[in-house]
N, C-alpha and C positions, 0 to 999 in steps of 0.2 A: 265748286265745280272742278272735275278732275281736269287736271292740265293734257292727258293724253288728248282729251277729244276738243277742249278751247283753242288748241292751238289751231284747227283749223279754220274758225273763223276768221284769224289775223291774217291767214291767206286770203280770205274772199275779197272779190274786185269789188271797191266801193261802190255804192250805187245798187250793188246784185247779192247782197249779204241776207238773209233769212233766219229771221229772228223763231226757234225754234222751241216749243213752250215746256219739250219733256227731252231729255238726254235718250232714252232707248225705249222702245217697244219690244216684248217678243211676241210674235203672231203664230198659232195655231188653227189646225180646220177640220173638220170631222163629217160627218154627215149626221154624228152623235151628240146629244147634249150633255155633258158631266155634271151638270147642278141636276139636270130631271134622273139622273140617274143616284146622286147622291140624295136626294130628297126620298126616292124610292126605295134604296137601302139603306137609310137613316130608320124606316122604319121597323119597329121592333118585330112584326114577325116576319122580319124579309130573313129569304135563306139564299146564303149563298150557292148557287148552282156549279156543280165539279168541272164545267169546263166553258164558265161566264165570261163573259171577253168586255172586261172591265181596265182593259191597260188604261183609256184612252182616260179615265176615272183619275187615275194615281199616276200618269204623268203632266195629266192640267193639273194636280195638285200639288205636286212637287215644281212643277216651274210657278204657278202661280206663289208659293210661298220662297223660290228663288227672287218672281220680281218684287214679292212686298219688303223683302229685307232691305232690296237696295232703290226703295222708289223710282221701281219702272213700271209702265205699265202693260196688263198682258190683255190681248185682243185674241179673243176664240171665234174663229167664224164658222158657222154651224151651215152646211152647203145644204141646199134646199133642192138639189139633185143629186143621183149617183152619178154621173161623170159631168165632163164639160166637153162644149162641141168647139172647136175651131172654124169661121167659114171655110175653111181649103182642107183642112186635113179631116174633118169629120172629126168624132167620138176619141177623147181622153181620158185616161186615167183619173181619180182622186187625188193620185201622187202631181198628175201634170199641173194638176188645177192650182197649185199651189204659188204659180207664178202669177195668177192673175189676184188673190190674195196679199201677196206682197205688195204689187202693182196698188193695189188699192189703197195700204196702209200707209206706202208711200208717199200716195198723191193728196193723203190729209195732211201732208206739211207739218204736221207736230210733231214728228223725232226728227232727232239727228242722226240714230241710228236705228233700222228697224233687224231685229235677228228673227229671222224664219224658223221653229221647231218642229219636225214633224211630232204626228199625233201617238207614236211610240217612241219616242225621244224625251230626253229631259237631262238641265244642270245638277249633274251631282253634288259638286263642290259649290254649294251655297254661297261660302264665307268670300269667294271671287267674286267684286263688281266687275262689267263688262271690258273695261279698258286692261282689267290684271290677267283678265281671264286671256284676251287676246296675245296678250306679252309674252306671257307662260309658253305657250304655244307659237310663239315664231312672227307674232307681229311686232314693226319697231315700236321700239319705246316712246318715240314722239311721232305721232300721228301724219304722214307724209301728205296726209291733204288732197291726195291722188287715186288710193286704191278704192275700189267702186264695190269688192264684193270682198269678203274671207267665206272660207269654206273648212271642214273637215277635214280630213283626211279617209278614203273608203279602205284605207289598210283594216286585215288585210287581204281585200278581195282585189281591188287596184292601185295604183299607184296614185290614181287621182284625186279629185273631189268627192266629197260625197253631199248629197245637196239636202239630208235629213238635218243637216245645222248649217245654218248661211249668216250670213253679218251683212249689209247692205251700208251702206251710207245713203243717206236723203239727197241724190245729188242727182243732176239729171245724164252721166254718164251709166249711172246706175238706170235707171228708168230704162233708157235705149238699151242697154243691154238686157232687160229684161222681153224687151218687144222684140230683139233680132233671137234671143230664148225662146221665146212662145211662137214666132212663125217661120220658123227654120223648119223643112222637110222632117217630120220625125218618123216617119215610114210606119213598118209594125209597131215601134216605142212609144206610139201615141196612147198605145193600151196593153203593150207588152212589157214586163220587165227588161231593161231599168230604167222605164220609162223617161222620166225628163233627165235624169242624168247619166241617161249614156246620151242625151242631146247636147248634154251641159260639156261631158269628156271628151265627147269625139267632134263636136262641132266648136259650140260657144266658146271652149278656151283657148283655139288656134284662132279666132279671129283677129285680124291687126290692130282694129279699133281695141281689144280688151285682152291680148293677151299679158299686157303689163299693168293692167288694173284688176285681176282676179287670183288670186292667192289661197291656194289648197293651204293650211295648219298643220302641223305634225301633231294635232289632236283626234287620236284614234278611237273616233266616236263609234267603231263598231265593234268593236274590243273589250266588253266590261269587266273582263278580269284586270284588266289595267286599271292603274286607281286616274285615270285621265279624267276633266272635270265634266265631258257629255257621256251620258251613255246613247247609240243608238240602237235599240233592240233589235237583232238579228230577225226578222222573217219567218227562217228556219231553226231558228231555237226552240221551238212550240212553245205551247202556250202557259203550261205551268212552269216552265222557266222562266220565262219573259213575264209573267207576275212574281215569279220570289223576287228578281231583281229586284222590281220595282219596289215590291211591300217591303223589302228590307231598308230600301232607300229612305223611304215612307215613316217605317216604324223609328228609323234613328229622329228625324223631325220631332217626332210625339212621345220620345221616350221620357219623356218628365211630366206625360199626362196617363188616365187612363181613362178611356170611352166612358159615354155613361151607360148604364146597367153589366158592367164586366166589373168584376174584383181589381183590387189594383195587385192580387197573385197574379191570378187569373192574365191579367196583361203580361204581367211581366217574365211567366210562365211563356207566352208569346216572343218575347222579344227573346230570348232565349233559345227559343226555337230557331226563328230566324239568325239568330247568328251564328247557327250549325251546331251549338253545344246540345242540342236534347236528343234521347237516345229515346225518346218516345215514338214509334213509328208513327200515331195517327198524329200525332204533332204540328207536323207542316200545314195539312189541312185545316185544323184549325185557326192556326197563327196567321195563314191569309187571311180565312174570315175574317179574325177578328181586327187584323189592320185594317182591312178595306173598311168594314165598318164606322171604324175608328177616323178613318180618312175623311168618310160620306160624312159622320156627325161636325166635325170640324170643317169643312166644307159649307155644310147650310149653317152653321154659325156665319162666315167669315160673310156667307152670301146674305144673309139678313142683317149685317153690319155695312153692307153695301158693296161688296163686291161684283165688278161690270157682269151683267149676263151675256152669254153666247149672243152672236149678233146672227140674224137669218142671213145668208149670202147664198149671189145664185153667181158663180165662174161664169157664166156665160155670157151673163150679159157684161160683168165686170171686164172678162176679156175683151170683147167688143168696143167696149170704151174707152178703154184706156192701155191697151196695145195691142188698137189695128195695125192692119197691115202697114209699111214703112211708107214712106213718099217719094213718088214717083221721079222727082227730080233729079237724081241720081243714081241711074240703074243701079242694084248688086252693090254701092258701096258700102252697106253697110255687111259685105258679106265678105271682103277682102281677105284672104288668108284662109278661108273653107277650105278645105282638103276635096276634091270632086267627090261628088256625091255619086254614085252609080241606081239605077234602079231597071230590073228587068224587065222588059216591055212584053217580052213574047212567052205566052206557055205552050207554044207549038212543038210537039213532037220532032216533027218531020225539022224543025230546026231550031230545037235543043240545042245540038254539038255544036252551032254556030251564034252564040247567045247574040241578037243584038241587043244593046245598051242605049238610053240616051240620058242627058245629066236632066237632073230635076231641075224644070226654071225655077229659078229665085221668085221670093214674094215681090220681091217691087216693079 
C-alpha cells in the first residue's frame, strides 16, 4: 500500500476509522455507452463517419487501461436523461450533473479516493499511480489528512480550478462540500457555460468551511501541448483535433499490437501517421479509423474478459438523495465567506437606470 495515502488512516479518531476495500475510483458519465459503441465499430463493415463523435469511445479507453495498470477501479455512469433538475434551481447541465455522480460513488464507501474525469478528459501519463501523479503536481508528499478535494488547473483560460479532473477523498468534509456545490444559487450557469465551475470558482472556493481544504494543481489539464499527465480537451478545438489527440494517445497503448483484419504495414503505416511523419495527405484520415477501430476491438475483448459495464444512472434522483438541501439548524452556515450574490429582480424599462437588487436567500 502506498505510504502517501496510509498515512491518513493513522490520523483517524479510533472508534470512526473506515475500513476502505479499493485505494481509488475514477468516475466517468455520459448519456453514451462505449462498449455499445465499441461493439458496433468492432464490426467489420462499420465505417467510420468524417465527423463521428466517438471521443467519449477513446477517452473511457485510455482511462480505463490508466486504472487496469494500477488496480483502480473505473465506474461509467451512463445518464438515462439529458440534463438533471435541482428542486430550486430547475434544469442543469450534463457537465452539472456530475456532482451528484461523485456524491454517489462516494456514498458506496469503497475508495479512499474517488477522482472525477470528465467524458473528454483522460490520464496521459499511464506510468503515474494516483498518489505520484498528485506529487508531481503540487500535492505534499505526505498526505496531510485535511485536504477534501485537488483539482486542475483551468490555465490557461483562469487562474482557477478546472473541475474536468477532481481528486476527492472519501471523507465527509468532502460530501458537505459537494451539497453546499450542488445547492448554491447557480443563476444562468445551471445550463450555461461554465456551468458547475464557474460555481465551484466564484462561489465554492471562498467558502470558510473549504477554503483551506480545496486545492487547484499546477496540472494544466487544458493545455495538451504540455507533456502534463491530464489532457482536458478544449470545447473549441473541433472535433478532428480533439480525436487526433486522443487516437495518438490511444495508438501509443497498442503500438506492439495490430487490429485484427489490418496488416501489421498497414498499422504501422498508421502510427506513423499519427506521429506527424507521413507526408500522405489522405493519411490522417485513415490512421483514425484505424485506431478507433483498433481501440473498439480491444475494448470488447477486455469487456468479454469481464470488464464492469456502464451503470444506468438517473442525476436526479441521485441528487435528491444524497445532497438535499442543507439543514435547517443553522441558517447560511454553511455558506460563510460567499461573496454576495446579486440577482436582478426588475426588467422594467421605466426603471432600468435605477436597478433594484435583492441577494438570493441561501438553501437553508
Amino acid at each position: 500500500m502506498c505510504v502517501w495515502f496510509s498515512t491518513a488512516l493513522s490520523r483517524a479518531r479510533a472508534g470512526s476509522m473506515t475500513v476502505f476495500q479499493q485505494e481509488v475510483a475514477l468516475v466517468m458519465m455520459d448519456t453514451r455507452d462505449p462498449h455499445a459503441a465499441a461493439t458496433a465499430i468492432a464490426q467489420p463493415d462499420y465505417k467510420l463517419r468524417r465527423n463521428a463523435s466517438v471521443y467519449y469511445l477513446l477517452t473511457y479507453y485510455l482511462n480505463l487501461r490508466y486504472a487496469e495498470r494500477h488496480d483502480y477501479e473505473i465506474i461509467y455512469y451512463r445518464m438515462d436523461e439529458k440534463e438533471c433538475q435541482h428542486p430550486l434551481w430547475g434544469a442543469r447541465h450534463p457537465s452539472y450533473c456530475k456532482l451528484t455522480a461523485i456524491a454517489h460513488t462516494l456514498a458506496l464507501r469503497r475508495h479512499r479516493w474517488v477522482v472525477w474525469i470528465d467524458s473528454d478528459a483522460f490520464i496521459r501519463n499511464v506510468s503515474l499511480p494516483l498518489p505520484a501523479l498528485l506529487r508531481a503536481y503540487g500535492a505534499p508528499a505526505e498526505d496531510d489528512g485535511e485536504t477534501a478535494a485537488y483539482f486542475g488547473w483551468d490555465s490557461p483560460y483562469t487562474l482557477g480550478p478546472n473541475a474536468g479532473f477532481a481528486v476527492l477523498r472519501n471523507a465527509e468534509a468532502s460530501t458537505a462540500m459537494l451539497q453546499s456545490w450542488w445547492n448554491v444559487y447557480s443563476g444562468q450557469y445551471g445550463v450555461e457555460h461554465a456551468y458547475e465551475q464557474h460555481t465551484l470558482q466564484w462561489q465554492v472556493m471562498h467558502l470558510h468551511a473549504y477554503r483551506r481544504k480545496l486545492h487547484t494543481l499546477s496540472l494544466r489539464t487544458m493545455e495538451p501541448d504540455t507533456a502534463d499527465a491530464v489532457v482536458h480537451l478544449d470545447h473549441n478545438a473541433g472535433t478532428k483535433t480533439r480525436l487526433w489527440t486522443m487516437a495518438a494517445a490511444a495508438a501509443r497503448l497498442l503500438e506492439g499490437s495490430s487490429p485484427e483484419g489490418m496488416s501489421a504495414k498497414r498499422w504501422q503505416r498508421a502510427l506513423v501517421s499519427l506521429r506527424g511523419a507521413s507526408s500522405d495527405a489522405s493519411a490522417p484520415g485513415r490512421s483514425l479509423a484505424a485506431v478507433v477501430r483498433a481501440v473498439a476491438l480491444d475494448l470488447t475483448k477486455r469487456v468479454a474478459r469481464g470488464a464492469a459495464a456502464p451503470r444506468a444512472f438517473n442525476p436526479t434522483d441521485a441528487g435528491a438523495r444524497l445532497l438535499g438541501l442543507p439543514s435547517r439548524t443553522r441558517p447560511g452556515a454553511h455558506l460563510r465567506g460567499m461573496p454576495l450574490h446579486l440577482t436582478n429582480c426588475t426588467h422594467s424599462a421605466l426603471l432600468a437606470p435605477w436597478q433594484l437588487w435583492y441577494a438570493t436567500p441561501s438553501a437553508a
